[in-house]
C-alpha positions as CSV (number, residue, x, y, z in Angstrom):
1,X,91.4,113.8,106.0
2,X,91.4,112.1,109.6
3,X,90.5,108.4,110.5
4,X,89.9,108.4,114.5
5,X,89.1,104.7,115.9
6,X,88.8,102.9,119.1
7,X,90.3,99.4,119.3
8,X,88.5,98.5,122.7
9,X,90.0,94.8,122.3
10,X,93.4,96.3,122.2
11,X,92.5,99.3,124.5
12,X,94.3,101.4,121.8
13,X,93.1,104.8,120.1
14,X,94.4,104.7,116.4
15,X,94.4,108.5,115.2
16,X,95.6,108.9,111.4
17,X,95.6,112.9,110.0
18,X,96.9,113.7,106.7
19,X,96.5,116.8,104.7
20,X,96.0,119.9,105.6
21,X,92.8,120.2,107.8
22,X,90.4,123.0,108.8
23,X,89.6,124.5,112.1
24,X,85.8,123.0,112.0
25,X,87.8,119.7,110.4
26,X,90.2,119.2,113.8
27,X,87.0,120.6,116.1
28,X,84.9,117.5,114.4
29,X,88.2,115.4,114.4
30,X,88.8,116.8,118.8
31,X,85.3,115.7,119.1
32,X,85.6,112.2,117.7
33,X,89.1,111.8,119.2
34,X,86.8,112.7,122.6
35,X,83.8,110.1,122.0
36,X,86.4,107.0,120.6
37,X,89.0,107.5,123.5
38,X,85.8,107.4,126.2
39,X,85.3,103.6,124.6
40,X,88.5,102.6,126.5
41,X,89.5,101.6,130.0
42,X,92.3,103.6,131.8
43,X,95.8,102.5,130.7
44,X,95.1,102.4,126.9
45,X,97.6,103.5,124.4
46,X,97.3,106.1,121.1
47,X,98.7,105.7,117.9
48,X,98.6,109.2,116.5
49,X,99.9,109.0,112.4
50,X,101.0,112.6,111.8
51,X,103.1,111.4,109.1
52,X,101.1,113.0,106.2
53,X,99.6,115.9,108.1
54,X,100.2,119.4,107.2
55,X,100.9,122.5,109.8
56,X,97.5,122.8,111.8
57,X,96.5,127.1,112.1
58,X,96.0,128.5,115.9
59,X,93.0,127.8,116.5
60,X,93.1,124.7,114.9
61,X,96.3,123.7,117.1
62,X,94.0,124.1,120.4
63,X,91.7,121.9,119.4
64,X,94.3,119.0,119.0
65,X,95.5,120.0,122.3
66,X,91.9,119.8,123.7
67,X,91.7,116.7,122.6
68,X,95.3,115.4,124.0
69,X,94.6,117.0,127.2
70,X,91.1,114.8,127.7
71,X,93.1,111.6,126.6
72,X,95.4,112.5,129.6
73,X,92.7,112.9,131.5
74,X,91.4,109.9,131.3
75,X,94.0,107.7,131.6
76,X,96.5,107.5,128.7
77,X,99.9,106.0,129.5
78,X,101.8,105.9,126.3
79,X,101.3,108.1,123.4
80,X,103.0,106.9,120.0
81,X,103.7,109.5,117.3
82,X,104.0,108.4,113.7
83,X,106.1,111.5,112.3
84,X,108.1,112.6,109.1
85,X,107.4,116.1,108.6
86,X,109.4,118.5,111.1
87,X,107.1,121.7,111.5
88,X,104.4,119.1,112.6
89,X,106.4,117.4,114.7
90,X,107.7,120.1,116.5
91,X,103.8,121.7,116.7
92,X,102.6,118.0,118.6
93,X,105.2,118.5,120.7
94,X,104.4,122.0,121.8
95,X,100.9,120.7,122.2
96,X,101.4,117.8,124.0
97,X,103.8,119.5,126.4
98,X,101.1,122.0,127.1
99,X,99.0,119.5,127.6
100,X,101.0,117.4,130.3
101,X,103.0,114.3,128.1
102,X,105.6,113.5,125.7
103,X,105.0,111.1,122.9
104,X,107.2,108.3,121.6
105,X,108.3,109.4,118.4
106,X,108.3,106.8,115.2
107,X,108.9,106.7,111.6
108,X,106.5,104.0,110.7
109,X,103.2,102.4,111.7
110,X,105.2,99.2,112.0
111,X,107.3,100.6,114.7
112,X,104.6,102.1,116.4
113,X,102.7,98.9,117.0
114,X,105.8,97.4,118.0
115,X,105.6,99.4,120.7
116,X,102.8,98.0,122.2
């Protein structure tokens, strides 16, 4: 299950995955990460809830790094990461360093938009 949103008021990408997902699942969930975070102006932030989320497969981990890659490209400047489960964790991390950031790490949704 994912919920990918744009809060263009906010300038703020809201990203929640739990479960375990698919390939086509995180390809559909890349694609609408892709056509919410084009709703924003450069300088917005992502809240990305990985709290829930179970390990992501290969080709299913280059999809969420195709999709972090294009939010860097476009102008993200702080990426908050709602985390628990430490196999996920450490696969974002991998991803997002590949990709060219490092998240802020949370336990909560509360801290995270604390944050902002």
């Amino acid at each position: 299950m994912y919920d990918i949103k744009a809060d263009e008021k906010r300038n703020l990408l809201v990203l929640i995955l739990e479960g375990f997902l698919t390939d086509q699942e995180l390809i559909e969930g890349a694609d609408l990460c892709i056509s919410e975070a084009k709703k924003l102006r450069p300088g917005f932030v992502v809240i990305n809830d990985i709290s829930r989320m179970k390990p992501a497969s290969p080709q299913g981990a280059q999809e969420i790094k195709r999709a972090q890659a294009f939010v860097l490209g476009i102008g993200v400047t702080k990426v908050i990461r709602v985390t628990d489960n430490p196999v996920v964790k450490m696969q974002f991390n991998r991803t997002g360093s590949a990709a060219g950031y490092e998240a802020l790490e949370v336990s909560t949704m509360e801290e995270a938009l604390a944050l902002l």
